[in-house]
VOGU-3710 file (C-alpha; in Angstrom, 3 decimals, decimal comma):
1> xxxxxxxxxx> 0,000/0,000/0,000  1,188/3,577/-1,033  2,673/5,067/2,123  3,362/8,520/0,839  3,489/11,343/3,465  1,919/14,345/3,435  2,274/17,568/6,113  4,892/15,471/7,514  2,438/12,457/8,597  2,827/8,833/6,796
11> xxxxxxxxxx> -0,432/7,592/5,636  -0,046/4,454/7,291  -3,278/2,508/6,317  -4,349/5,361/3,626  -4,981/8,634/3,807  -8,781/10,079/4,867  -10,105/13,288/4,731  -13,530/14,210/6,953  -15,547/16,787/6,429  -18,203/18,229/8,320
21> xxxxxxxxxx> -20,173/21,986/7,980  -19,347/23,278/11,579  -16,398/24,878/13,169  -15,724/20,625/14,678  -15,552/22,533/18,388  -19,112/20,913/20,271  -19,414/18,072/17,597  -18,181/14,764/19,666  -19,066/12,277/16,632  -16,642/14,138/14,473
31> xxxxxxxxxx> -13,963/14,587/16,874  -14,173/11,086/17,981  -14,325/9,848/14,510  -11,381/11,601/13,404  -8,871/10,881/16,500  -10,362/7,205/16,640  -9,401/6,476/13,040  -5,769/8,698/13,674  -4,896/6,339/16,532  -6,160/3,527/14,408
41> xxxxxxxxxx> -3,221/3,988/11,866  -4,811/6,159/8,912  -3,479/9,404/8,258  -6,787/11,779/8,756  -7,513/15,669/7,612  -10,595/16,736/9,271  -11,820/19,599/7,503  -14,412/22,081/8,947  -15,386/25,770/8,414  -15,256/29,043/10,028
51> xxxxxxxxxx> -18,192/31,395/9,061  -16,388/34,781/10,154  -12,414/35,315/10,433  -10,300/33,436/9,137  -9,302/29,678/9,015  -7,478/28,099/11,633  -6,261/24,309/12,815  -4,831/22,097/15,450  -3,869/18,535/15,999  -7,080/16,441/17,403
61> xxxxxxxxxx> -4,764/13,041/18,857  -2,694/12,490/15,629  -5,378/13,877/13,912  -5,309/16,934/11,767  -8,216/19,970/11,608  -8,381/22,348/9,609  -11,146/25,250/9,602  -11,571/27,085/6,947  -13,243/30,003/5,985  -16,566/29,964/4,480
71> xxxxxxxxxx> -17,553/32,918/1,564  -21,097/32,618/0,923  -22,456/34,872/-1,623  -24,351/32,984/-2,782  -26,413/32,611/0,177  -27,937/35,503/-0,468  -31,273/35,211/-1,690  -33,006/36,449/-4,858  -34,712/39,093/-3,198  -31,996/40,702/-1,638
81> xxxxxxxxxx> -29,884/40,724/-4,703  -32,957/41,703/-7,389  -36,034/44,017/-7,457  -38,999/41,897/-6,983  -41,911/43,464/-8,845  -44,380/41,095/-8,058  -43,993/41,071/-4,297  -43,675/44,702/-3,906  -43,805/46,747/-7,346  -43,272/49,976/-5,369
91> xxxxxxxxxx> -39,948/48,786/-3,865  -36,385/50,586/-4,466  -33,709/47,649/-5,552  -31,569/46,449/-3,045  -28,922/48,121/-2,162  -28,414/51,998/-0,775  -30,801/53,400/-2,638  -33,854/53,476/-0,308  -31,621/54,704/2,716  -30,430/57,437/-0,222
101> xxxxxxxxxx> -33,498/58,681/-0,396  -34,758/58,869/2,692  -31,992/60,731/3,919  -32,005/62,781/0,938  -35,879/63,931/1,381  -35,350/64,638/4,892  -32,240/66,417/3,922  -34,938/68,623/1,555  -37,718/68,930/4,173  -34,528/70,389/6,325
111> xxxxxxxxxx> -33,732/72,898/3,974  -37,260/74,295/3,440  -38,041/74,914/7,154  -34,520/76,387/7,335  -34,968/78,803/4,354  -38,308/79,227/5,336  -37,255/80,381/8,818  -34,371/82,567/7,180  -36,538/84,402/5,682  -38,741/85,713/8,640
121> xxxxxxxxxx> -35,257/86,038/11,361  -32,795/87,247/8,019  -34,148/88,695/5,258  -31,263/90,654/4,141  -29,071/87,886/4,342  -31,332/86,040/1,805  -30,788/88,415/-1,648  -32,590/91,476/-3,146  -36,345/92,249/-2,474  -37,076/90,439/-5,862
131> xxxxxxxxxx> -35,097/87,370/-4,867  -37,011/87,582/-1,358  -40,630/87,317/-3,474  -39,481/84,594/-5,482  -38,365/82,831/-2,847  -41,599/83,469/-0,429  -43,499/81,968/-3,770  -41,111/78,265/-4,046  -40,910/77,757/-0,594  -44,742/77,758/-0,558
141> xxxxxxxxxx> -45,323/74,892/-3,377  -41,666/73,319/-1,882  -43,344/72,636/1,147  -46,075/70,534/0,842  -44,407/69,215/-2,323  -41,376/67,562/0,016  -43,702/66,302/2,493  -45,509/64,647/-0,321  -42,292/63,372/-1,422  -40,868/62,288/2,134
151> xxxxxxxxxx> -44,288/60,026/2,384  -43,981/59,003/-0,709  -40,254/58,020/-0,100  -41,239/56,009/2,845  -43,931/54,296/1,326  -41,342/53,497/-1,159  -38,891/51,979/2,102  -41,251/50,513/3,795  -42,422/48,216/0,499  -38,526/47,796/0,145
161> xxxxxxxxxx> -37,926/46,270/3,808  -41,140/44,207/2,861  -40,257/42,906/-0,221  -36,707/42,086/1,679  -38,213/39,936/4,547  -40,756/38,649/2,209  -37,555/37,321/-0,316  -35,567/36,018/2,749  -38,682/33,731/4,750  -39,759/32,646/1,243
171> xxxxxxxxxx> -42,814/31,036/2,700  -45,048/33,181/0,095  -47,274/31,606/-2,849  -44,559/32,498/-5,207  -42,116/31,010/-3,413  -43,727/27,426/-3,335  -44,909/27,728/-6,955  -41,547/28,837/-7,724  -39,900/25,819/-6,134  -42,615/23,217/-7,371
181> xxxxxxxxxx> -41,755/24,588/-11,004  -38,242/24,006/-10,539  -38,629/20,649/-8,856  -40,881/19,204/-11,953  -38,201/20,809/-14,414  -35,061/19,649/-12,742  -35,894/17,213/-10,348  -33,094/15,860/-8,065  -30,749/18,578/-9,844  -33,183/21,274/-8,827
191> xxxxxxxxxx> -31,360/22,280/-5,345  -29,051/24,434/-8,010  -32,053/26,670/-8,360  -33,284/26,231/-4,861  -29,971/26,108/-2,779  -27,598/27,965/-4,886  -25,075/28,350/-1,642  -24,441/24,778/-0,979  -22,068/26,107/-4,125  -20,359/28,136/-1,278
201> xxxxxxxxxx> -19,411/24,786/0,279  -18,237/23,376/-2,790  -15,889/26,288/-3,814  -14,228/26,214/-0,019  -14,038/22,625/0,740  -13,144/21,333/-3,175  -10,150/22,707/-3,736  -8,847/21,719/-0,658  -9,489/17,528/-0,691  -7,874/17,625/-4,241
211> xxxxxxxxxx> -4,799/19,247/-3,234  -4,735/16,661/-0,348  -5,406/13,650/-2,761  -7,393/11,340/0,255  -8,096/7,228/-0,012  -11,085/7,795/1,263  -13,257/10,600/1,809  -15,749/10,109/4,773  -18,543/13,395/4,657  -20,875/13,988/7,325
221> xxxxxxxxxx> -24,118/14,687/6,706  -26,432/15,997/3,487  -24,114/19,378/2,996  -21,207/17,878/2,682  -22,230/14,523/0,674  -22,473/16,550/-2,311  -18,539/18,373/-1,708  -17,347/14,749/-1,239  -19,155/12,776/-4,061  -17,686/15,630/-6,178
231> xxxxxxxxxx> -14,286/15,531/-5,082  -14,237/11,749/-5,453  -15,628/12,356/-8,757  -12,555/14,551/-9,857  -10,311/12,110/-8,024  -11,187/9,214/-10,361  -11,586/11,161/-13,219  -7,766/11,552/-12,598  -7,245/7,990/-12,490  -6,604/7,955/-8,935
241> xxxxxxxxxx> -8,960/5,594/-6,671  -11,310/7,387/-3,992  -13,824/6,024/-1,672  -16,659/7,572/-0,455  -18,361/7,134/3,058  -21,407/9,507/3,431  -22,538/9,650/7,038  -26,251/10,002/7,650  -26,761/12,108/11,022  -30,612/12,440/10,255
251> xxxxxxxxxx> -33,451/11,731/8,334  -33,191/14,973/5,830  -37,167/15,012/4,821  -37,954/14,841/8,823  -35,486/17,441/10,230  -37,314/20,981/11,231  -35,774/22,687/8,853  -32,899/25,444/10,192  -34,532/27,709/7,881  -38,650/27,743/7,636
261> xxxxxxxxxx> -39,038/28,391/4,109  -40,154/26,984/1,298  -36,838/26,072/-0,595  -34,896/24,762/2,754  -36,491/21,037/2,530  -37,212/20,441/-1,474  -33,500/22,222/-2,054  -31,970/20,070/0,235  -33,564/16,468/-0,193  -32,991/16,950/-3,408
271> xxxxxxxxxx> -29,292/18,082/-3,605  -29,077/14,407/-1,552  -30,956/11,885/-3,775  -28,525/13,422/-6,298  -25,338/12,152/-4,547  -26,850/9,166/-2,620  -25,491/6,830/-5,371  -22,046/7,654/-4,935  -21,508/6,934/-1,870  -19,520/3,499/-1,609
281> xxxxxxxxxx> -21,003/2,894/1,916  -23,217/4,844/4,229  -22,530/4,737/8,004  -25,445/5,954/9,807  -26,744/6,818/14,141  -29,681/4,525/14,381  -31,480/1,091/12,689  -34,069/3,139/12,684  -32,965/5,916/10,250  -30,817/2,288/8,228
291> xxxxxxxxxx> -34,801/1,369/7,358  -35,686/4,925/5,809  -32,517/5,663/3,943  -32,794/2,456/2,286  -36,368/2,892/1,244  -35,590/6,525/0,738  -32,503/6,085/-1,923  -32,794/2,644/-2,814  -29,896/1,537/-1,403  -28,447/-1,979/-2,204
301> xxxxxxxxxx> -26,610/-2,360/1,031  -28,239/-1,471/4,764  -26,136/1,169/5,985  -23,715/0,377/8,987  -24,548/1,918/12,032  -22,609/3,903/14,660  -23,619/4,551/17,635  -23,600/8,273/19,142  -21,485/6,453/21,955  -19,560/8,310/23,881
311> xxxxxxxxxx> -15,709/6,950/25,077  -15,536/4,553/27,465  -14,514/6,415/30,920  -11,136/4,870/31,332  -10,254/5,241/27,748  -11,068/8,708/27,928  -8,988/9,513/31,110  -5,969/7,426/29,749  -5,936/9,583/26,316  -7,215/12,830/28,061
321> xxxxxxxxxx> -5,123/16,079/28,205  -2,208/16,802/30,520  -2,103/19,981/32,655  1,438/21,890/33,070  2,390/18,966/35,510  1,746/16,401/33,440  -1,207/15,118/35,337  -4,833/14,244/34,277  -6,138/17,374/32,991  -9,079/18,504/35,952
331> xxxxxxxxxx> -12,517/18,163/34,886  -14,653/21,471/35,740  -17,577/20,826/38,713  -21,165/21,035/37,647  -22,176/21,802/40,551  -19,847/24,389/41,465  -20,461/26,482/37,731  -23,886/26,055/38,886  -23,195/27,570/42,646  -24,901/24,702/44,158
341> xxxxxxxxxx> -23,990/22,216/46,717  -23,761/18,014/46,844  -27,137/17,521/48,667  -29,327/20,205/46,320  -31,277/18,323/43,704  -30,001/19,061/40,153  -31,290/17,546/36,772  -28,967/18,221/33,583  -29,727/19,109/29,878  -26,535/18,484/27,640
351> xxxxxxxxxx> -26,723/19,481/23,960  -27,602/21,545/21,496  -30,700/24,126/22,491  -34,229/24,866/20,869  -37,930/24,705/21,007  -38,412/21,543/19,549  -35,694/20,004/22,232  -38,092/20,953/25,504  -36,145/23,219/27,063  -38,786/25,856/27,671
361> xxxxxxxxxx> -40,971/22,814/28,857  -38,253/21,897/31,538  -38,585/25,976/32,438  -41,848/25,599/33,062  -41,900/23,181/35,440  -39,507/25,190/37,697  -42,112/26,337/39,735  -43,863/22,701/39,780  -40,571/21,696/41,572  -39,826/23,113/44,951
371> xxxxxxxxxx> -35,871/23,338/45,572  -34,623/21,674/42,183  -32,789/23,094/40,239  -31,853/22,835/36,034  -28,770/22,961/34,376  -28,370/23,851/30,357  -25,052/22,218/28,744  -25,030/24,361/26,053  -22,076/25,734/23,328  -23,285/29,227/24,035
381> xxxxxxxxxx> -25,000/29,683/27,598  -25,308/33,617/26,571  -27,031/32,986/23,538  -30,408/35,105/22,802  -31,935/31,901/22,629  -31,059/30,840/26,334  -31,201/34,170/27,410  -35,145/34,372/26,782  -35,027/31,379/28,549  -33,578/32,569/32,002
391> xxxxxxxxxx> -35,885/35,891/31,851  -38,480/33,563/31,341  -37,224/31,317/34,381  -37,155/34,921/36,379  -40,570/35,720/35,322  -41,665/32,494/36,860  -39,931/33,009/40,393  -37,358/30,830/39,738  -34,558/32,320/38,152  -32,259/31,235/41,233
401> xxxxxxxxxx> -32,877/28,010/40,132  -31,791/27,906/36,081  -28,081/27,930/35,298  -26,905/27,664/31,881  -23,534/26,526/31,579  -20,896/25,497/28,500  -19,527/21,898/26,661  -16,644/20,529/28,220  -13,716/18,689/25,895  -15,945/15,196/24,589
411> xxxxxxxxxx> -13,647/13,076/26,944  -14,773/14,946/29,810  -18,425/15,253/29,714  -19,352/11,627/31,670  -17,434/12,464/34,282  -19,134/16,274/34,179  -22,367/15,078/33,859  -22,361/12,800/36,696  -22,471/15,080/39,117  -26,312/16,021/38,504
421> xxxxxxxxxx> -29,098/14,045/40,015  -30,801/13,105/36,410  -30,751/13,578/33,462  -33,198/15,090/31,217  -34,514/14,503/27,242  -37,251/16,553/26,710  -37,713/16,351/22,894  -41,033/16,899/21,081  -42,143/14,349/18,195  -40,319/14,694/15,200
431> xxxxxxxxxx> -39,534/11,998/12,876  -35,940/12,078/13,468  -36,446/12,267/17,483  -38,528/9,579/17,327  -35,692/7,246/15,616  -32,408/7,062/17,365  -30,764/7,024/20,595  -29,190/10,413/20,715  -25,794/11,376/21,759  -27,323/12,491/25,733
441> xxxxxxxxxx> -28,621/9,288/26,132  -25,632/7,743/26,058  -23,754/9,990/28,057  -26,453/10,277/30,702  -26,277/6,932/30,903  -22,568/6,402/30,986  -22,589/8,708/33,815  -24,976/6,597/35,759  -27,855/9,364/35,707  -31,669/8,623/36,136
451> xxxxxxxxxx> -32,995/9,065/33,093  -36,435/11,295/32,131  -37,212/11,274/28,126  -40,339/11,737/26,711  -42,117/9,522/25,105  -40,535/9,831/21,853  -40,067/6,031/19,828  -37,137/4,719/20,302  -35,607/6,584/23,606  -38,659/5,922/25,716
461> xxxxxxxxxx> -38,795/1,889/24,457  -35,015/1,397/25,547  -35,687/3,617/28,885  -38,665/1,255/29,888  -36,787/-1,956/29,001  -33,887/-1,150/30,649  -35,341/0,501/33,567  -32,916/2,921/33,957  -35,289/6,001/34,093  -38,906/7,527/33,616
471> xxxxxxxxxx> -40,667/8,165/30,110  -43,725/11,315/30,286  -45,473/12,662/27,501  -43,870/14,947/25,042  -44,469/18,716/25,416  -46,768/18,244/29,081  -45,135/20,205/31,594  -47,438/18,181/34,530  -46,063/14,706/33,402  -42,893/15,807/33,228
481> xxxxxxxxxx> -42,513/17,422/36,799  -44,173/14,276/37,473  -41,759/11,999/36,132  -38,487/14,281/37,742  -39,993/14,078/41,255  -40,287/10,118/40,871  -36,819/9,485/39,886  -35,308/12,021/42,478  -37,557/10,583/45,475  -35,687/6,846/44,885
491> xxxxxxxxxx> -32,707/7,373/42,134  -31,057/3,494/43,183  -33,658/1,578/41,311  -32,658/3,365/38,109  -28,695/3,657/38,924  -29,032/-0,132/39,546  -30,405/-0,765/36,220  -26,655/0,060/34,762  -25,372/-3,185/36,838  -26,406/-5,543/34,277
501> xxxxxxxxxx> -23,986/-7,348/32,310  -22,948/-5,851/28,929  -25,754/-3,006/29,009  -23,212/-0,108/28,981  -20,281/-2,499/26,981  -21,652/-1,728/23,567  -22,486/2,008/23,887  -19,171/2,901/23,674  -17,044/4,877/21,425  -14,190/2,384/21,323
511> xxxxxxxxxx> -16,453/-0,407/19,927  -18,155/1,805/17,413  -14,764/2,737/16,342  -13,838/-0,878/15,763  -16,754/-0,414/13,385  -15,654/2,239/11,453  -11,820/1,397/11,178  -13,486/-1,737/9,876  -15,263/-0,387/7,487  -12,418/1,691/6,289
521> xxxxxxxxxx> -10,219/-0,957/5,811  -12,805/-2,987/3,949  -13,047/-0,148/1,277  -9,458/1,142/1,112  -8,351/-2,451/0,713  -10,450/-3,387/-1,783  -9,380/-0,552/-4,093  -8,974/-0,757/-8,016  -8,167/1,600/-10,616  -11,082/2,663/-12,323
531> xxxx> -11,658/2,971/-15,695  -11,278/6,198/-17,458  -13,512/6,572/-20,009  -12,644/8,744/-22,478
//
């Protein structure tokens, strides 16, 4: 096998390059993914983005990451680079010209109350008696003329700032006729039309993977499917040989869509079923989501699964950073960010924030639960998001008793997490929270917590067989204070259920990464030179 080096680091088994759409920072899947495979023997190049300053990178393990950073012009949407004459006909195009004008009829409506006013405090400094008379005569049409104009003008903006948020929500009737005519013309290709800035990721990532010439190029999730299936295209076109592992995080079709609009969802699916096929193998979270992307893309082999695990304790102590003396580096107290003590109760959120996770549910059981308190694990505890959530917390008598407080390094957070009483899943129904054990299960129950999830599919079917916590319905604030006060009136019954042989064993990074480096080997082994066909 070629063992050519690059950066200074053999390839060893082959060379991979990840990429994901994030800055890697907060994603544990990635990071674990990359170092695993590093430490497995392949020479890996994780590549992630920046969306303001410039790139940056670091070693991850023997793993290298790169961020770089992300121009995306062509995010902007029609609206704010066109005139749109049938959503506001009146509208100014974009760009200065409606604060121009503004500005500029105030500027007017300025000067005729000032010449105006000259006239009756300084008439000799004005000009001759005639001037005086003709002046007397403009200044009466000018004035009612530039308040006419100055309404007219902001009639004018105010169409303008319409026609703007109109063109960026795109949830109008021309916006879904627009993106049903492009989906019957173009079909899977349509997401050109629909999502012009996945381009943007393209034109940063592409460049980039070619100049680092990878075995195998392993892309997580639906953005970065199409930069990889691309780059592998280029790559054989070459001659060289390329694999491709596209790794499913969700079930596109049944995410809530970052942005509500009517392109988000038909743009994306279909930049997806477009690049599905090139994928050599697909590595997915869940057996759940396995069934739907088969159905979904036709797929002729079940994708492999890999677990949202989190590391094993030990193994993440024995790789973990070393402080200045070359110990252990210290893991940060939960309950002292929080300013609480060992005996006060304290249930734990970890992960990423938002209304369809349940935090404001948990909020509003605050005052449903005398003395407990709530913790938010979040990657920005000042965010405006969390920040409505505290006032709200305040408004309800118990902002004493909310604390939002940020990630820890992935090999720390069992051993941060443990420190809570419980821990908490309080997703609403959504297709993809209703098939996979996500990433806080495991590391709720790797910390030993009591768990309370709602009653989402999957999470609350494991959580009853196991017995390891308490399953109330989704979005009811009564059933879930219910379900908190059980598990913190007798938590052993649910820390015992973690005693039983081989429960915790397989939800664990190291034995999903036996999986991967597996799968990796399988392809990269197995490579031949394709044909060229000319």
């Amino acid at each position: 096998m070629d063992t050519q080096s690059v950066g200074g680091r053999s390839a060893g088994k082959g060379r991979i390059v990840m990429l994901v759409d994030n800055k890697v920072d907060g994603d544990s899947r990635v990071q674990k993914a990359a170092e695993s495979a590093a430490a497995a023997g392949w020479d890996v190049t994780l590549l992630g983005l920046v969306r303001s300053g410039k790139g940056r990178g670091w070693m991850l393990g023997n793993a290298e990451v790169r961020l770089l950073p992300l121009k995306a012009p062509l995010a902007k949407r029609h609206a704010e680079r066109h005139r749109s004459l049938l959503r506001r006909p009146l509208a100014y195009p974009p760009g200065p010209l409606a604060a121009y004008r503004r500005q500029w009829a105030k500027a007017w409506r300025a000067d005729v109350a000032t010449r105006r006013a000259a006239l009756k405090v300084a008439p000799g400094a004005v000009g001759t008696p005639l001037f005086r008379q003709v002046e007397g005569v403009r200044l009466r049409v000018a004035g009612p003329v530039s308040n006419i104009v100055q309404r007219w003008v902001g009639l004018r903006s105010r169409h303008s700032k319409e026609a703007q948020q109109a063109g960026r929500r795109l949830r109008g009737p021309l916006d879904r006729l627009f993106t049903a005519s492009w989906t019957a013309v173009k079909g899977k290709r349509a997401w050109r039309r629909l999502e012009p800035a996945l381009w943007d990721y393209e034109l940063t990532y592409g460049p980039e993977i070619d100049a680092l010439k990878p075995d195998l190029i392993h892309a997580n999730d639906f953005r970065m499917l199409g930069v990889g299936a691309r780059a592998a295209v280029r790559a054989r076109a070459a001659g060289r040989s390329v694999k491709l592992v596209w790794d499913a995080h969700e079930f596109l079709p049944g995410v809530r869509p970052w942005e509500d609009n009517a392109h988000w969802i038909p743009g994306n699916t279909a930049h997806e079923s477009e690049y599905a096929p090139y994928a050599d193998a697909v590595v997915t979270v869940s057996e759940g989501l396995s069934d739907l992307l088969v159905e979904r893309h036709g797929l002729t082999e079940r994708p492999t699964v890999v677990l949202n695990a989190p590391d094993r304790p030990g193994e993440a102590d024995a790789r973990g950073a070393l402080d200045a003396d070359g110990e252990p580096e210290a893991v940060p107290d939960l309950r002292e960010l929080c300013g609480v003590g060992p005996d006060v109760p304290l249930i734990v959120y970890s992960g990423s924030p938002g209304p369809q996770r349940g935090l404001g549910d948990l909020v509003e059981t605050l005052p449903k639960l005398d003395g407990v308190h709530i913790a938010f694990v979040v990657p920005n505890p000042t965010s405006a998001y969390m920040e409505t959530l505290l006032a709200r917390a305040a408004e309800l008598g118990a902002g004493d008793r909310l604390h939002t407080v940020p990630y820890v390094p992935h090999r720390q957070v069992v051993r941060f997490l443990s420190a809570a009483d419980a821990g908490c899943i309080p997703i609403h129904h959504w297709p993809n929270h209703e098939i996979a054990l996500i990433t806080k299960f495991f590391e709720y129950s790797h910390a030993r917590l009591p768990l309370v999830v709602s009653d989402v599919r999957t999470m609350s079917e494991v959580t009853r067989a196991t017995g390891q916590g308490e399953v109330f319905t989704a979005e009811d604030t009564d059933d879930l204070a219910r379900a908190i006060k059980q598990v913190l009136a007798d938590p052993e019954p649910y820390r015992a259920a973690y005693e039983k042989p081989g429960l915790l064993e397989g939800w664990t990074w190291e034995a999903q990464a036996a999986v991967l480096d597996g799968l990796y080997s399988t392809l990269v082994g197995d490579r031949k030179k394709p044909e060229v066909r000319r």
